[in-house]
DRENKOLSE-691499 format. One record per residue: residue number from 1; x, y, z of N, C-alpha, C in turn. Coordinates in steps of 0.1 Angstrom, whole numbers, plus 5000, padded with zeros to 4 digits. Example, Ala and Ser with C-alpha at 12.3 -4.5 7.8 and 13.67 -1.06 7.14 Angstrom:
% DRENKOLSE-691499
1	5132	4943	5078	5123	4955	5078	5132	4967	5078
2	5128	4978	5071	5137	4989	5071	5129	5000	5079
% end
This chain:
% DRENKOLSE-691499
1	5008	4988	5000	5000	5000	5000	5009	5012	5000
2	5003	5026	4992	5016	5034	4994	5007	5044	4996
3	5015	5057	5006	5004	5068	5011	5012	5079	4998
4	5004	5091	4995	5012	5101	4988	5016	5110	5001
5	5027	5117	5002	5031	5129	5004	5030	5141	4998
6	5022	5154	5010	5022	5163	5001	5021	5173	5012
7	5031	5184	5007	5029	5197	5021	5034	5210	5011
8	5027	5220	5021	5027	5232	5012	5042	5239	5015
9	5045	5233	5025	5060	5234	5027	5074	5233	5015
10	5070	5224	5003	5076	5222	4992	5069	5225	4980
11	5073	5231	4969	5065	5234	4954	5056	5222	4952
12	5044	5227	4951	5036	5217	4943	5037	5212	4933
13	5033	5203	4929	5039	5194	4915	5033	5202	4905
14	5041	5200	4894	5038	5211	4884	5033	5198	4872
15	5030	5189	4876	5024	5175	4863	5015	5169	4868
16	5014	5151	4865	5008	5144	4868	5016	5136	4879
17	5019	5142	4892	5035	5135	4897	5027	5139	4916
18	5035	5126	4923	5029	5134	4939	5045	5139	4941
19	5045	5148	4952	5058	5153	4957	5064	5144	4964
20	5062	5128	4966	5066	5120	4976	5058	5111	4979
21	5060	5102	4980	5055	5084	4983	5060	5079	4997
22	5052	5071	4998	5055	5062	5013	5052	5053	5010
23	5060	5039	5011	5050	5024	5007	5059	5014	5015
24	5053	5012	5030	5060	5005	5040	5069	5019	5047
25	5080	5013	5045	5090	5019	5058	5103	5022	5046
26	5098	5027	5030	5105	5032	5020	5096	5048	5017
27	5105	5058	5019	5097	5068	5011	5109	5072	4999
28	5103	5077	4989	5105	5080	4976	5101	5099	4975
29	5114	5106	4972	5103	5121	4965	5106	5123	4953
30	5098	5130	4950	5099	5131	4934	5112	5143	4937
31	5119	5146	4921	5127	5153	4922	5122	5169	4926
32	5132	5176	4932	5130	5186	4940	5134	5198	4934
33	5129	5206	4923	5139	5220	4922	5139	5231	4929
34	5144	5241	4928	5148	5248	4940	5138	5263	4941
35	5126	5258	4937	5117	5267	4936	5111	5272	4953
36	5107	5283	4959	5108	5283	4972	5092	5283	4972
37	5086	5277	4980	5073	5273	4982	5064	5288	4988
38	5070	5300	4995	5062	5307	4994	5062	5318	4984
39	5076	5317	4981	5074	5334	4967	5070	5326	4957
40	5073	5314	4954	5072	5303	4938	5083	5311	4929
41	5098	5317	4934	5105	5318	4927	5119	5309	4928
42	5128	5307	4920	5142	5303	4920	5149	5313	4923
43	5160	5312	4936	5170	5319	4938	5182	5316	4928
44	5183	5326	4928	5203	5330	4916	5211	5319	4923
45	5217	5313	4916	5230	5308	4923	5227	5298	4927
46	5239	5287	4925	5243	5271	4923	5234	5271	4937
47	5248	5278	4947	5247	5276	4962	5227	5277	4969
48	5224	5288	4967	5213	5290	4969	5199	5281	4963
49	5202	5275	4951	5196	5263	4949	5195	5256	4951
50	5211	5249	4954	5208	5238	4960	5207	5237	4974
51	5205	5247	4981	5201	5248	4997	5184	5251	4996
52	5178	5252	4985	5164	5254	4981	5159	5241	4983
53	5164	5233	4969	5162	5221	4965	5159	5214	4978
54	5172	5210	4987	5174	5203	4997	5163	5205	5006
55	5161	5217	5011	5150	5219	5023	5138	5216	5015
56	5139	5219	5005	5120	5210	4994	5118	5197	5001
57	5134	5192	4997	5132	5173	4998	5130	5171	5013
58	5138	5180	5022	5132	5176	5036	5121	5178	5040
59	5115	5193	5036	5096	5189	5038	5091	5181	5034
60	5093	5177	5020	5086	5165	5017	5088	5150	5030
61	5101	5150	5032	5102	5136	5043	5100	5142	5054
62	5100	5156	5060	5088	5156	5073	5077	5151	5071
63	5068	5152	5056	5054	5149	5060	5057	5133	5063
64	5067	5124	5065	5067	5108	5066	5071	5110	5079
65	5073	5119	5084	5083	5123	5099	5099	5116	5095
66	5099	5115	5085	5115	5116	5085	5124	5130	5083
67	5135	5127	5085	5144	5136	5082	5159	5132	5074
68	5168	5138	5070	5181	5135	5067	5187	5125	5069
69	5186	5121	5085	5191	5110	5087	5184	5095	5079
70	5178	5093	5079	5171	5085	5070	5169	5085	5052
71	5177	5092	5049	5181	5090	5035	5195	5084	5027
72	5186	5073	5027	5198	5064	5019	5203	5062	5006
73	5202	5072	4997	5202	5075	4983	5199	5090	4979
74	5203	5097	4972	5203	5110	4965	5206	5108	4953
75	5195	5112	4944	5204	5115	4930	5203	5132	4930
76	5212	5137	4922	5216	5154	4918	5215	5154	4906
77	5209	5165	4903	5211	5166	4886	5214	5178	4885
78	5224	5179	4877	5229	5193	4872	5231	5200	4857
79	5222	5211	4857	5227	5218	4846	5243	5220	4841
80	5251	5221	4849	5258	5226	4844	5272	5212	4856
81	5278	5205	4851	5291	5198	4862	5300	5209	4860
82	5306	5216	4856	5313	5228	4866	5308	5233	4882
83	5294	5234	4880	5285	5237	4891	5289	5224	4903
84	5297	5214	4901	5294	5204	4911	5301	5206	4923
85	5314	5213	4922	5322	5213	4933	5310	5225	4948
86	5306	5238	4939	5298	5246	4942	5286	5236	4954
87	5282	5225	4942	5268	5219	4950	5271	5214	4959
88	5282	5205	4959	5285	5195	4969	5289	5202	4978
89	5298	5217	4982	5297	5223	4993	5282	5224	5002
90	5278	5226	4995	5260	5231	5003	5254	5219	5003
91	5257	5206	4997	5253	5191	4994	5253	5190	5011
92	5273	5191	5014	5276	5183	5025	5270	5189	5039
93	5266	5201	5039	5258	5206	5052	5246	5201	5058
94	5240	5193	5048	5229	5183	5047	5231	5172	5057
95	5239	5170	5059	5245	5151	5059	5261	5152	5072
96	5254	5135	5078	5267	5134	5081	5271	5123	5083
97	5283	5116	5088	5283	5099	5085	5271	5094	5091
98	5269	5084	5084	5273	5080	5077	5269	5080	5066
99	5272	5089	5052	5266	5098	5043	5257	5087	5034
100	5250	5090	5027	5240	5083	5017	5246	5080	5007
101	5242	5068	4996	5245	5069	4985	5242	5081	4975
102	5251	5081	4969	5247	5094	4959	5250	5092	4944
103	5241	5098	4935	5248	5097	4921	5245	5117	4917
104	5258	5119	4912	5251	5130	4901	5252	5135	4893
105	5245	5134	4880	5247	5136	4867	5244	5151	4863
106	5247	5148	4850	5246	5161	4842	5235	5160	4834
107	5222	5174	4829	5216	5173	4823	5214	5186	4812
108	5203	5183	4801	5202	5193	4791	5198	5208	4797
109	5184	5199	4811	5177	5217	4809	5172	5208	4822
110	5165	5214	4833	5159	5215	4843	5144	5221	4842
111	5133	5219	4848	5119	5229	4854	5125	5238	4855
112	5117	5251	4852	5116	5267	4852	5129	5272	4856
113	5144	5265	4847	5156	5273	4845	5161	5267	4853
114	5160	5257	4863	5169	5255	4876	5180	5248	4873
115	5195	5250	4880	5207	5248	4878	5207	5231	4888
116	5197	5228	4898	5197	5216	4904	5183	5211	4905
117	5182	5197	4908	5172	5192	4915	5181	5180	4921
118	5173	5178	4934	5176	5168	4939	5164	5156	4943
119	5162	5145	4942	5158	5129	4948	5158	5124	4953
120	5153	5119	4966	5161	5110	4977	5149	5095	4979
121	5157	5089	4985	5151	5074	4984	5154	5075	5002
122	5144	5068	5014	5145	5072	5028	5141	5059	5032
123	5148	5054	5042	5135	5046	5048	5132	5048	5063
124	5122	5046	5069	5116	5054	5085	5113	5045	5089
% end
């Protein structure tokens, strides 16, 4: 059985998509860009997105009552891999051992301009 996740605390889905799944003691969020849930704008800058991004994906796993610690997987996607060294500074304030898996790639184009999104896989 799987519940949706959904809080006004992170951008609303802009498709046919929920912001987050629960099914057992695995949650799933959909990817997160760094849009800020009360202006509905993107901040300038790698840094500032991906400290956007990030706090999206943890409202989404408050509504499971999880948090950080319980994320065992991240994918990153980036506009731009020059941008990575940039991300992964504001990545690692996130996290601490014992860190998650992570992948992250490079992409064409992001939702509404964004330089990141991030994905995380949790379990609570």
């Amino acid at each position: 059985m799987k519940t949706v996740l959904s809080t006004s605390d992170a951008p609303a889905a802009i498709g046919p998509y929920s912001q987050g799944i629960r099914a057992g003691n695995l949650i799933i969020t959909s990817g997160q860009i760094p849009v800020d849930p009360k202006t509905g704008l993107v901040p300038d800058g790698i840094e500032a997105q991906t400290r956007q991004a990030m706090q999206n994906v943890l409202a989404v796993l408050a509504e499971a009552g999880a948090t950080a610690d319980n994320i065992i997987k991240t994918t990153v996607f980036l506009r731009d891999m020059n941008d990575f060294a940039a991300m992964n500074g504001v990545y690692a304030t996130f996290f601490s051992e014992p860190y998650p898996a992570r992948s992250a790639v490079a992409v064409k184009d992001l939702p509404k301009g964004a330089l990141v999104e991030v994905e995380v896989l949790a379990v609570k």
